[in-house]
SEBARO-930135 format. One line per field, with one value per residue: residue number from 1; x, y, z of N, C-alpha, C in turn. Coordinates in steps of 0.1 Angstrom, whole numbers. Layout:
n = c(NUM:...)
npx = c(X:...)
npy = c(Y:...)
npz = c(Z:...)
capx = c(X:...)
capy = c(Y:...)
capz = c(Z:...)
cpx = c(X:...)
cpy = c(Y:...)
cpz = c(Z:...)
***
This chain:
n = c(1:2:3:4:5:6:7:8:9:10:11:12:13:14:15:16:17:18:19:20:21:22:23:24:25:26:27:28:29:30:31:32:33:34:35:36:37:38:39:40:41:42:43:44:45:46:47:48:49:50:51:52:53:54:55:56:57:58:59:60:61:62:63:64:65:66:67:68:69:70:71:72:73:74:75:76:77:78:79:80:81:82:83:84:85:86:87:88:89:90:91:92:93:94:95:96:97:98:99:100:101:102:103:104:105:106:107:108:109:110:111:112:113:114:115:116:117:118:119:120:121:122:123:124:125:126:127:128:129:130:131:132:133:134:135:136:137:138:139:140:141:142:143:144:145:146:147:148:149:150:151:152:153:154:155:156:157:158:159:160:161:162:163:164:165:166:167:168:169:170:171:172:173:174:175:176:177:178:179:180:181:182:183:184:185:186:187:188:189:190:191:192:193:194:195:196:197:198:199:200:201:202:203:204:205:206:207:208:209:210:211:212:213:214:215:216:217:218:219:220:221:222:223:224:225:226:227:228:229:230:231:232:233:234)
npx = c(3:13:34:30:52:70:60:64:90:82:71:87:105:91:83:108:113:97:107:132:125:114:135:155:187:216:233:227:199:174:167:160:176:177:174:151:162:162:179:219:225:226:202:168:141:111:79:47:13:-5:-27:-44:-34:-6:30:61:85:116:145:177:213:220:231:262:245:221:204:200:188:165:151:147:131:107:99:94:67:40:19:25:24:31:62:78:107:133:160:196:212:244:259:258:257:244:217:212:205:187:166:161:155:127:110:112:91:70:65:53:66:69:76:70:55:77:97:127:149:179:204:221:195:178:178:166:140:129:128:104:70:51:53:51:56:46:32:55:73:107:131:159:189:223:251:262:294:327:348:350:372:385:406:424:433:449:468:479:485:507:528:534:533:530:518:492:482:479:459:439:430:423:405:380:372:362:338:329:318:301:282:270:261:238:225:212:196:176:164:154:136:118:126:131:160:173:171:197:217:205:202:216:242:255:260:280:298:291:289:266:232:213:227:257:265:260:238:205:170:139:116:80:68:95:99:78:84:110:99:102:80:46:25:-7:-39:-67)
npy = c(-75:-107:-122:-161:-172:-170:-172:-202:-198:-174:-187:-204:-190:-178:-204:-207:-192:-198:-220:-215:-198:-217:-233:-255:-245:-266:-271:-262:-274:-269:-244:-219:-218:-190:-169:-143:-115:-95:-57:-51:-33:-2:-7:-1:20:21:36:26:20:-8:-31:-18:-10:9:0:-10:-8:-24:-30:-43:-43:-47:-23:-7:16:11:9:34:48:33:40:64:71:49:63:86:85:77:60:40:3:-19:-39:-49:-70:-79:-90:-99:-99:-87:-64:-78:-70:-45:-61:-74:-52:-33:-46:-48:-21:-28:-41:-23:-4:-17:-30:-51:-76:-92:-114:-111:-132:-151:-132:-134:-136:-134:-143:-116:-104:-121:-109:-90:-90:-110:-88:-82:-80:-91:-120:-129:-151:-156:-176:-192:-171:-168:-179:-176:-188:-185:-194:-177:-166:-156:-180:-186:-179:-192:-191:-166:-179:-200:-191:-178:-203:-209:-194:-200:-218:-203:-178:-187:-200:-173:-163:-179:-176:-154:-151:-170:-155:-131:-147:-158:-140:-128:-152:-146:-123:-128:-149:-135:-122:-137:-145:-123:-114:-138:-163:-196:-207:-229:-225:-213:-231:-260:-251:-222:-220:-241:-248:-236:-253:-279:-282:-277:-282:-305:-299:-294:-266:-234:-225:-225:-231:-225:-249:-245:-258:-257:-230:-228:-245:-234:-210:-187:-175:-167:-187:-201:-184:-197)
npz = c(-429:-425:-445:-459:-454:-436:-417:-403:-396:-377:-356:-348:-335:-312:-305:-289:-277:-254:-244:-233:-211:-195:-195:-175:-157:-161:-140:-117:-115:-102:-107:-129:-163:-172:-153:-145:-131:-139:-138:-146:-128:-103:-78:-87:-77:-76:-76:-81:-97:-93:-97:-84:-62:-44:-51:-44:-68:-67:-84:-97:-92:-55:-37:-21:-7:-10:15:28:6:1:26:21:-2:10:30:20:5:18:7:-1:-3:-7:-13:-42:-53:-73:-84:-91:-69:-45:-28:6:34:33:23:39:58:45:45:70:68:59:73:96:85:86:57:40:16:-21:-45:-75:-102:-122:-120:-99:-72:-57:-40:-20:-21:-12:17:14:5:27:53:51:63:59:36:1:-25:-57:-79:-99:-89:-81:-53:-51:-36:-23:-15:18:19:23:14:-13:-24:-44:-60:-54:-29:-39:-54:-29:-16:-37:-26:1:33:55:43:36:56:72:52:46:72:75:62:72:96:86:73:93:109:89:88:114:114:99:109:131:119:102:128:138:119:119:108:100:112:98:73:67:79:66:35:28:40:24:1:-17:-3:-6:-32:-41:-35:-49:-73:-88:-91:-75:-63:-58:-57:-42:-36:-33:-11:3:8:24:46:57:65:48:35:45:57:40:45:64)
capx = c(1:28:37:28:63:76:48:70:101:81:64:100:111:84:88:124:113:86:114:142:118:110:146:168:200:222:249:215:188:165:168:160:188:182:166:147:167:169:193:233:230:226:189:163:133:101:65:40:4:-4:-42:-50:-23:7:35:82:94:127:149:187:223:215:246:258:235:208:195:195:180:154:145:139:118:94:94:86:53:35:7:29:16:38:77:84:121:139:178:211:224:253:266:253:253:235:208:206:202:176:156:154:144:112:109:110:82:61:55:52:73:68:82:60:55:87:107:142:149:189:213:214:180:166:172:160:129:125:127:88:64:45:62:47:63:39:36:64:88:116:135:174:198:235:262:270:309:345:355:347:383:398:421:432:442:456:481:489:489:521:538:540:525:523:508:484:470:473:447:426:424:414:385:378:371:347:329:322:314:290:271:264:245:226:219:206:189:167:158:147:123:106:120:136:175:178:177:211:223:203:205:224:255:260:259:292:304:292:289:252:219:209:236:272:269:263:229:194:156:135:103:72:72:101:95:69:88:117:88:102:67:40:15:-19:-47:-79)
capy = c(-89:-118:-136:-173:-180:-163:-179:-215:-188:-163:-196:-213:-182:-179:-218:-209:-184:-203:-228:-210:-194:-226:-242:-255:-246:-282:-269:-258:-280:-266:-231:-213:-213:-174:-161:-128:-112:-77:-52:-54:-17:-2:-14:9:23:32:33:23:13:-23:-38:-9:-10:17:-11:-1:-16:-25:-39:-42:-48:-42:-13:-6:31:9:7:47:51:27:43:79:65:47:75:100:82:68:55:25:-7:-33:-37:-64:-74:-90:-94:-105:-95:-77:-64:-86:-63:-37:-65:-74:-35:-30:-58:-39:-10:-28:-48:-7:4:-26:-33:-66:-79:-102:-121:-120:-141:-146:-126:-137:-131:-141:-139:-103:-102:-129:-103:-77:-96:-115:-83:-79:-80:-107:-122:-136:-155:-160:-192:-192:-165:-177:-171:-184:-188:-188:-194:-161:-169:-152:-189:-193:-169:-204:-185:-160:-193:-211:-180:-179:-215:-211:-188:-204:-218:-186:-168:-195:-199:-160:-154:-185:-171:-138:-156:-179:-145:-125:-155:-164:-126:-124:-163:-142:-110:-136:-156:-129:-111:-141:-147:-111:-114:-149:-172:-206:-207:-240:-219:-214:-248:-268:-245:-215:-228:-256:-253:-243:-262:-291:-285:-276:-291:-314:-302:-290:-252:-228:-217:-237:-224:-230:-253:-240:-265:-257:-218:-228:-248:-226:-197:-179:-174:-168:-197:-191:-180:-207)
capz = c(-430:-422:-454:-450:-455:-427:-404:-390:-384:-365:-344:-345:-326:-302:-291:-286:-262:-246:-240:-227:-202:-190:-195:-163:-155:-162:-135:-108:-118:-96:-113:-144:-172:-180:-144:-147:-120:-135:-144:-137:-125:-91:-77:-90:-71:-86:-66:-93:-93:-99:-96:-76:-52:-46:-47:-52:-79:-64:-95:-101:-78:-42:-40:-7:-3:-12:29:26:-7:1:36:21:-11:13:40:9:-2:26:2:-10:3:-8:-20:-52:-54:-82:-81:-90:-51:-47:-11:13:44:25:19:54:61:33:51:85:68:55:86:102:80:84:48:31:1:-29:-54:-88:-114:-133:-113:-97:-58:-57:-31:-10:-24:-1:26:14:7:37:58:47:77:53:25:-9:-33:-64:-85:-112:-88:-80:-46:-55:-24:-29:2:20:28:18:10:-30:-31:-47:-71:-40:-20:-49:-54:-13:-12:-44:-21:10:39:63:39:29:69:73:44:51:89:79:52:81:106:76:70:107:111:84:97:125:110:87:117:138:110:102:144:141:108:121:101:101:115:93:59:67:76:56:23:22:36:24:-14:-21:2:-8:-48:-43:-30:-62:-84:-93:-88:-64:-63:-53:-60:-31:-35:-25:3:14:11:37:59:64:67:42:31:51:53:35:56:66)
cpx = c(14:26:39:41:73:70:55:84:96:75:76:103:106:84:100:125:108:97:128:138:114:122:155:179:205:228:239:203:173:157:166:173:188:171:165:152:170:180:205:230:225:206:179:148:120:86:57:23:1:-21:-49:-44:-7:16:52:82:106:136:160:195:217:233:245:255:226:192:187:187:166:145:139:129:108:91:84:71:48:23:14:27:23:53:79:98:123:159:186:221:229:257:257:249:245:218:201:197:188:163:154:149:133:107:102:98:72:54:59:58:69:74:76:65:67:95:117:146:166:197:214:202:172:166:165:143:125:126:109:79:54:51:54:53:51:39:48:80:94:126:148:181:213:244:269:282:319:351:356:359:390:405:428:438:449:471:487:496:508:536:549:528:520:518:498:473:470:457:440:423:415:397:378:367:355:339:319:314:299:275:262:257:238:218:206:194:179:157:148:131:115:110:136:154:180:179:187:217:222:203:219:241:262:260:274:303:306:289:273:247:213:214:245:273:262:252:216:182:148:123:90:68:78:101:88:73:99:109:94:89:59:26:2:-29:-62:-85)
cpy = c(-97:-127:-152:-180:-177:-168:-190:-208:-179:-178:-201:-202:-178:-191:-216:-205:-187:-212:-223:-205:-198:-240:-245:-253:-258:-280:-263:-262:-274:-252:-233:-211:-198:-171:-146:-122:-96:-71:-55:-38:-14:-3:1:11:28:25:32:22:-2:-29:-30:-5:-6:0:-4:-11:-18:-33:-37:-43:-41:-37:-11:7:27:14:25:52:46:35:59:77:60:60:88:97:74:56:40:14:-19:-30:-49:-61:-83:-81:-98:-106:-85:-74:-69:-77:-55:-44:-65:-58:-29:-37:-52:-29:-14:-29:-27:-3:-4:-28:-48:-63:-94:-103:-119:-128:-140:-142:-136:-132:-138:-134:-128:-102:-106:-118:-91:-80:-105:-102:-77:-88:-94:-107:-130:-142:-161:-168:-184:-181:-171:-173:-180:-176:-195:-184:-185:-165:-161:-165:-196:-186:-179:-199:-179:-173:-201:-206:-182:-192:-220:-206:-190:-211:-212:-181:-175:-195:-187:-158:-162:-181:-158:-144:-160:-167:-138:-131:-155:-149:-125:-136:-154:-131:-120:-141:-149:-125:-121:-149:-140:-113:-129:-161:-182:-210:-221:-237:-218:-225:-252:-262:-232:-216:-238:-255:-249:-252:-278:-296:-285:-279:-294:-310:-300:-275:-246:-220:-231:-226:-229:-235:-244:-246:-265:-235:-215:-234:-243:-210:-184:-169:-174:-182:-190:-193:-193:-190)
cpz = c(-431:-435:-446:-451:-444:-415:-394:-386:-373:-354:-341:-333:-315:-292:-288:-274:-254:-240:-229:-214:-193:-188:-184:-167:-152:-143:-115:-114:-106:-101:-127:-146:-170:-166:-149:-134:-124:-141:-138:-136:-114:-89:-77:-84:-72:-80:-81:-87:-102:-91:-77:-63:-54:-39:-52:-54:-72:-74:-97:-90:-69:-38:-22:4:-4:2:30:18:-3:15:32:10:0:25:31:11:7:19:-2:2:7:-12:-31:-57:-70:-84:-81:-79:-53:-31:-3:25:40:21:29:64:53:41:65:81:65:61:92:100:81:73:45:19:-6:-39:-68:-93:-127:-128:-102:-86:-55:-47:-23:-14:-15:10:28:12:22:49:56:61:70:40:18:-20:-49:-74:-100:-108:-82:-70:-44:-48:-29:-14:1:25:16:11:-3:-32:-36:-52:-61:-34:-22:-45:-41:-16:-26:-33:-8:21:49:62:33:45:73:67:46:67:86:71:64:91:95:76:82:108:101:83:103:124:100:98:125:129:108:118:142:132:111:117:104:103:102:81:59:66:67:44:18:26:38:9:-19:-19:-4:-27:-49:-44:-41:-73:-83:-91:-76:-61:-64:-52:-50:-35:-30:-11:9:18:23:47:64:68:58:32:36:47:52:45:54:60)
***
């Protein structure tokens, strides 16, 4: 039994958490303060059952063996149906790679409830032959470029200015280089070239699409009109 004096701390501590769960990030108002995004450890792989349907857990950094790891897990167990993501990112090409292999196996991926789809994540989720995003998950895009190295450029930019347009040429080269596997990679999966433009790079560019940092939560309207989401069926 709960002493009744203990009763407005244990409720105090529950609205704390009801609140924080439900609190924006000041700095990405679009976003959750504390995204459920998962562990910081290499992305972990676990077939489960879930309302009667074999579905991979897929949870934690997207490492860059993930494409392989991930290709011999679903090859193993053909019974799995679906793939649900949640993620902090992590190597970007590895995401894009992870996302052909689902694309490969023609499964479908989703977002649940709660769950946190961030940066290499989107590709690894958008490689899904149909994609779902379910009310309350959250599919948070962050600009794929070399060019947030401001400390690296500061330092060149003390030392000189040779070695200041050297290392911004070489950023300049990665960046352009890795546009162009994002670009292709979402031709391939169906969906909207303008995700890029109009969202993913352009936020640190520009100090981020309705705030100050570097990361933007995608509406469910706009989920649907960059097709990152399949529209619901008549």
């Amino acid at each position: 039994m709960i002493r009744s004096g203990r009763i407005p701390a244990v409720l105090a501590a529950a609205l704390l958490l009801m609140s924080n769960a439900g609190a924006k990030d000041p700095d990405n108002p679009t976003c959750p303060k504390e995204p459920n995004w998962g562990p910081a450890s290499p992305m972990k792989l676990t077939p489960v059952e879930r309302d009667g349907k074999r579905v991979l857990l897929a949870e934690g950094v997207i490492d860059p063996v993930l494409p392989d790891r991930l290709y011999d897990v679903l090859s193993a167990d053909e019974t799995i149906e679906e793939v649900w993501v949640r993620s902090r990112g992590g190597d970007a090409r590895a995401g894009n790679e992870a996302g052909k292999v689902i694309r490969e196996l023609f499964l479908p991926t989703r977002i649940p409830s709660g769950w946190t789809c961030f940066s290499a994540c989107n590709f690894v989720f958008m490689g899904g032959l149909s994609r779902e995003i379910e009310p309350g998950g959250i599919f948070m895009v962050h600009m794929f470029t070399h060019t947030g190295q401001r400390e690296v450029i500061a330092e060149s930019v003390d030392k000189g200015t040779e070695d200041t347009v050297e290392l911004i040429g070489e950023i300049e080269q990665l960046s352009a280089l890795l546009a162009s596997e994002d670009n292709d990679f979402l031709i391939r999966m169906g969906l909207s070239r303008k995700l890029l433009t109009d969202i993913m790079y352009r936020q640190l560019a520009t100090g981020g699409k309705g705030g100050d940092g570097e990361r933007y939560c995608l509406s469910p309207a706009e989920a649907l009109e960059y097709n990152v989401v399949n529209p619901p069926q008549d």
